[in-house]
C-alpha positions in Angstrom: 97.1 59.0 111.2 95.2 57.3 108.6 93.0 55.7 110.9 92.0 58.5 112.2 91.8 60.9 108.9 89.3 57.6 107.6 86.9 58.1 110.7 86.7 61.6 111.0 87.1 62.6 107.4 86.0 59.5 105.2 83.7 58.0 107.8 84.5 54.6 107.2 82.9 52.6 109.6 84.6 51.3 112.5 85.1 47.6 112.1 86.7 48.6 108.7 88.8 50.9 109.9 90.1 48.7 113.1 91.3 45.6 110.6 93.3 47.6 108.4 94.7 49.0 111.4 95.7 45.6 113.0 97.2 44.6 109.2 98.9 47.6 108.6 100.1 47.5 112.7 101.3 44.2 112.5 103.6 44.9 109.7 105.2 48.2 111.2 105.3 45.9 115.0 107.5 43.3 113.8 109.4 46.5 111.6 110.2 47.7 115.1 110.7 44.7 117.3 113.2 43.7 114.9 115.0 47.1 114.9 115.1 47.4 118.7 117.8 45.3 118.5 120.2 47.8 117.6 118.8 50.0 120.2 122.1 49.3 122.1 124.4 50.1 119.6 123.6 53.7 118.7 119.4 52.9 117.4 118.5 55.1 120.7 119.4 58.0 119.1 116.8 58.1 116.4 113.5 56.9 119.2 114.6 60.0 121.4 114.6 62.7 118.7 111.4 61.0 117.4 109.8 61.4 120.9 111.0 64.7 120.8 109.9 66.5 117.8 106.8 64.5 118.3 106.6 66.3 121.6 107.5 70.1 120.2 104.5 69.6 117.3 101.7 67.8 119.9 103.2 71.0 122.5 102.7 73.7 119.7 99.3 72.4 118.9 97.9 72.4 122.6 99.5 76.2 123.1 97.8 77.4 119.9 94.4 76.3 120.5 94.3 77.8 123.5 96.0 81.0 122.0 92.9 80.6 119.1 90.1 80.2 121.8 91.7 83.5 123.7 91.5 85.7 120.6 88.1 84.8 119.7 86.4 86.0 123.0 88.2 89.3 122.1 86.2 89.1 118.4 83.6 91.4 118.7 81.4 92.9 116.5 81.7 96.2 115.4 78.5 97.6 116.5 79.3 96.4 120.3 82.4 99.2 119.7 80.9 102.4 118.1 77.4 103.6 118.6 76.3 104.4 115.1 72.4 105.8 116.1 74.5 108.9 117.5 76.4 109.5 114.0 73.2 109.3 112.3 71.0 111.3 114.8 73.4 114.3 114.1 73.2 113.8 110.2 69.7 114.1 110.1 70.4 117.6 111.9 73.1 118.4 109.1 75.8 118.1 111.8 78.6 116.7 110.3 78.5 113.5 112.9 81.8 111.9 114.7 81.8 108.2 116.1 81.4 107.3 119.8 81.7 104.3 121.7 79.2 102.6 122.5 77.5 102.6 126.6 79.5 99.8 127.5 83.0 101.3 126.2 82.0 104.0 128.1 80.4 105.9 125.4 83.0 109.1 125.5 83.7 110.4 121.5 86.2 109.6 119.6 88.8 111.8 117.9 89.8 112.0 114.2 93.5 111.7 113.2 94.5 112.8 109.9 96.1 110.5 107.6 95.5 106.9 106.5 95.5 104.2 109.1 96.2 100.7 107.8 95.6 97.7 110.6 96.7 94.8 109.4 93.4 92.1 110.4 95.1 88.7 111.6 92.0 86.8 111.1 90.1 88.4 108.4 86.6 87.3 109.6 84.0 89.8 107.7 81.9 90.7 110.6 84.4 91.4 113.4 86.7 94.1 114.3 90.2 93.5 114.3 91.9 92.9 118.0 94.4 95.5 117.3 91.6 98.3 116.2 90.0 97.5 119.5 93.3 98.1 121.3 94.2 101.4 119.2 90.5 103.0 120.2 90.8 102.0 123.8 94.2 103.5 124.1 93.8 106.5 122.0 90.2 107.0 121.8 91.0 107.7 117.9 90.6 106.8 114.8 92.4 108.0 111.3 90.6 109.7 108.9 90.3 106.2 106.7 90.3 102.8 107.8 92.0 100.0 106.8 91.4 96.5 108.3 93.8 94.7 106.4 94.4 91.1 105.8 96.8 88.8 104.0 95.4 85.8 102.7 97.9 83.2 101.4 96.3 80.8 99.1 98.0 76.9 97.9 98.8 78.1 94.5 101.5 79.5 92.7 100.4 82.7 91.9 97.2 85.0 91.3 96.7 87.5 88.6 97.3 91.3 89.6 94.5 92.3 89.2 92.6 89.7 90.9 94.9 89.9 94.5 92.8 92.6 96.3 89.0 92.6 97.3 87.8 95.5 98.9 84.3 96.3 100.8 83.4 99.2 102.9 82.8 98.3 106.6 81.5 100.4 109.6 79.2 102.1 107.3 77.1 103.6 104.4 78.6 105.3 101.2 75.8 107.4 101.8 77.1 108.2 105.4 78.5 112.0 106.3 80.6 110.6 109.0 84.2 112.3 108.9 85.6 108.4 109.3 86.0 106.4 106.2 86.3 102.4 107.1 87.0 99.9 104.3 88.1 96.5 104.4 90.6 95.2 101.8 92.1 91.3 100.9 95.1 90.6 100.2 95.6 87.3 98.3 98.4 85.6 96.8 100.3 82.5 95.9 103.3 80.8 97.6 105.4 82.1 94.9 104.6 85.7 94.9 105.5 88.5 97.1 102.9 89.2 99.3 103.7 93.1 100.9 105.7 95.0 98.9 107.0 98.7 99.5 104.8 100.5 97.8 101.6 98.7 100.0 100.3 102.1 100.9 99.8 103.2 97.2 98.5 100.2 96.0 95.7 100.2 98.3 94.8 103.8 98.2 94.5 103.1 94.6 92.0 100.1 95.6 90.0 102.2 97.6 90.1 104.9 95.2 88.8 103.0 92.5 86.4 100.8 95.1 84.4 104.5 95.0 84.3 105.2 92.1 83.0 101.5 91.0 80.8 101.9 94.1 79.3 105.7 92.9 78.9 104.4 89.3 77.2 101.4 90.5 74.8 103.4 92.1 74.2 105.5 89.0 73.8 103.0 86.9 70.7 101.9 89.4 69.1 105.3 88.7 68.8 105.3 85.2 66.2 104.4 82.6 66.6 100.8 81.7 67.0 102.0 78.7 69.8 104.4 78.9 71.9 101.8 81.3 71.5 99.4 78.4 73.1 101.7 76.2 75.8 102.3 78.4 77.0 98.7 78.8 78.3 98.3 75.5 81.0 101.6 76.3 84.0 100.4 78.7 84.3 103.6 80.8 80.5 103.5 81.3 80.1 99.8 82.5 82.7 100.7 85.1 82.0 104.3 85.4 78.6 104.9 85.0 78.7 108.1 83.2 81.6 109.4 85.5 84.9 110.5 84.5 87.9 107.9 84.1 90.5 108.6 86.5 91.1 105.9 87.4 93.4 105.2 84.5 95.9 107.7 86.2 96.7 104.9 88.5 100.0 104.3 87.1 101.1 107.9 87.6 100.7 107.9 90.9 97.7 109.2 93.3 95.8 111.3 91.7 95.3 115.1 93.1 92.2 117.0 94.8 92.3 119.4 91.7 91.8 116.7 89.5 88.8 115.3 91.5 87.6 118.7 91.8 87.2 118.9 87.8 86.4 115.1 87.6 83.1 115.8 90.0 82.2 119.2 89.7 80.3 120.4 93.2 77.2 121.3 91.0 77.0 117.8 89.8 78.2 117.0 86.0 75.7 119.8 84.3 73.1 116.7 82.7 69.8 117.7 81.9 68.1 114.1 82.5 65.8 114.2 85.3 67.8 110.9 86.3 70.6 112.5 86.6 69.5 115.5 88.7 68.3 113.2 91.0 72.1 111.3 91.3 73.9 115.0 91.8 73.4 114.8 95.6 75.1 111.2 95.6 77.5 112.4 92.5 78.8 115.2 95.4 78.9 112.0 98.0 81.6 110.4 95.8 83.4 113.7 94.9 84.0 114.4 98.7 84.7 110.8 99.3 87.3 110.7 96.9 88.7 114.6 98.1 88.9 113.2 101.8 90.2 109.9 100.9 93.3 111.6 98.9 93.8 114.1 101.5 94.0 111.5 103.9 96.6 109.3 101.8 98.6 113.0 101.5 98.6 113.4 105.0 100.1 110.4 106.5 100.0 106.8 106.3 100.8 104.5 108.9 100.8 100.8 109.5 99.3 99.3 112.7 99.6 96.0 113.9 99.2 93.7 116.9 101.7 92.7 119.8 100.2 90.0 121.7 101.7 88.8 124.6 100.1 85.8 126.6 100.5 85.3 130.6 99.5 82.3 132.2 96.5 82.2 135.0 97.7 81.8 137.8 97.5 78.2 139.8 96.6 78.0 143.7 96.5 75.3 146.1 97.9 71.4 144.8 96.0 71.2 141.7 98.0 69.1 139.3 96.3 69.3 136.0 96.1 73.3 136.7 100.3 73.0 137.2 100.7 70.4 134.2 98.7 73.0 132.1 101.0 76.4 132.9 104.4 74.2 132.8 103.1 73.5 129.3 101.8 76.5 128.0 104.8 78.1 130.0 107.2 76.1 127.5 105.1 76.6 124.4 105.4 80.7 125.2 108.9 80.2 125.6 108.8 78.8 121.7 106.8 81.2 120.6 108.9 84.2 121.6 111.7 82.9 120.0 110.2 82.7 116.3 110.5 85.0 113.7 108.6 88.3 114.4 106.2 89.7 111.9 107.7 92.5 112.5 111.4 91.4 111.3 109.2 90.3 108.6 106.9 93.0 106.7 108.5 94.8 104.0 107.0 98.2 104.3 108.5 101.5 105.7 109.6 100.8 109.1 109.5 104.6 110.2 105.8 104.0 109.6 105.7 101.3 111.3 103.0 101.2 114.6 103.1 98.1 116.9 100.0 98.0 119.2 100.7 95.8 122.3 97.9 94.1 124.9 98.5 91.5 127.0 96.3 88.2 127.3 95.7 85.8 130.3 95.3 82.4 129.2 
């Protein structure tokens, strides 16, 4: 193992690497000629279960790279899923647009379920849509109102600040977008002593996203004004994160935060500012206001939790092909493992009554 971590990793050179292996090889040789004595007298034990677990970890390697190389084919990019150019053909005609598929998805339109869709992301790759999203579109030909592709991203230290666990973007789409489908992608990271899902999961990332638009809308402010006047504002707390708009997020600890109070937090007429800089940020000041009106009524609606049941057939084999026969008895034991580890399911602590699992088969 060395010897190979020094070439691949180090790049030692060869000739280097080869005579501390002989050294090294010597010493553990005459280690186990000398030992193979007792081989008679109970030593036999030990060589069998080290070929054997040796066996189960080389076994479960071989199954899951060809389990890896199957899900990537199925990682596709979002815009080979939804045809965006419709959505924004029918904005410009102040049609309040929905999503379709795309032409080779068979381009028919797809439906909007109220509520708050969370679908947890197994591989968290930025620019890709999550396998089970794919699977949930193709079935349904639906979508919730908001979007979650959700991923847990355990990290090799003990712990991470609260307020440094979750990262959230926006994904398939603009802020600036009048689509009736809100997607948003959120990060889950945490230490091996922490708890990584708890109860509450729903509310704490509806009160990401919530405040992800409001940083988001007072970024965009902030752009709009004199250089002067954002200058001043840095100094004042609520304005650096704000931008001129009203705190509510500090209501986080009480819980989501009504439409009434987002009603009077972003009055529809804009906040009644004289500046000509401001004028100009009412239209986008209404964005957020709706954004945040349809992201709590979403939240108030319903939210669910959907994840991904893979389940892996092998190809079949025909005519006397022994490397094709050596490679399904193998991959036929390693599914056999693999269906009798813990489920994820068994395993995430969130409300199981709102609990979706997703299934789809692959042929590996």
């Amino acid at each position: 193992m060395v010897s190979l971590v020094a070439l691949i990793v180090w790049h030692v050179p060869l000739p280097v690497v080869v005579l501390a292996f002989l050294v090294f090889g010597a010493l553990d040789g005459a280690y186990l000629s000398s030992a193979l004595t007792k081989v008679p007298d109970g030593a036999w034990f030990t060589l069998i279960l080290a070929v054997l677990l040796s066996s189960i970890f080389v076994l479960w390697r071989f199954g899951k790279e060809i389990q890896w190389k199957a899900e990537a084919s199925d990682r596709l990019a979002p815009s080979h899923i939804i045809d965006w150019s419709h959505a924004d053909r029918l904005a410009v005609r102040d049609i309040v647009p929905s999503l379709r598929f795309t032409h080779t998805f068979g381009s028919a339109p797809i439906s909007v379920i109220k509520g708050m869709g969370i679908f947890f992301d197994k591989s968290g790759l930025p620019n890709t849509t999550p396998t089970v999203f794919i699977h949930f579109l193709q079935k349904l030909q639906a979508a919730p109102a908001v979007v979650v592709f959700f991923h847990i991203r355990p990290l090799s230290i003990p712990n991470i600040p609260l307020e440094e666990r979750f990262t959230v973007s926006r994904c398939l789409g603009k802020p600036t977008s009048n689509i009736r489908n809100q997607f948003f992608r959120v990060t889950l990271r945490h230490g091996y002593t922490d708890e990584g899902v708890h109860q509450d999961l729903g509310l704490q990332i509806y009160e990401q996203l919530r405040d992800f638009v409001i940083r988001e809308g007072a970024m965009a402010d902030m752009k709009k004004l004199p250089d002067s006047e954002s200058a001043a504002l840095a100094p004042n707390e609520h304005a650096s994160t704000t931008g001129g708009i009203p705190p509510i997020a500090e209501s986080a600890s009480e819980g989501p935060i009504s439409i009434d109070q987002v009603t009077r937090a972003f009055p529809p007429n804009g906040l009644g500012q004289s500046h000509p800089a401001h004028d100009n940020s009412s239209e986008h000041q209404e964005r957020v206001r709706r954004g945040l009106v349809s992201l709590g009524a979403a939240y108030h609606d319903q939210v669910v939790y959907v994840v991904g049941k893979e389940q892996m057939r092998t190809r079949e084999v025909t005519g006397c092909k022994p490397r094709g026969w050596c490679r399904r008895i193998a991959l036929a034991a390693f599914l056999w493992l693999r269906s009798n580890t813990g489920s994820k399911i068994a395993n995430l602590n969130v409300e199981v009554d709102k609990l979706i699992e997703v299934g789809f088969v692959k042929v590996v």
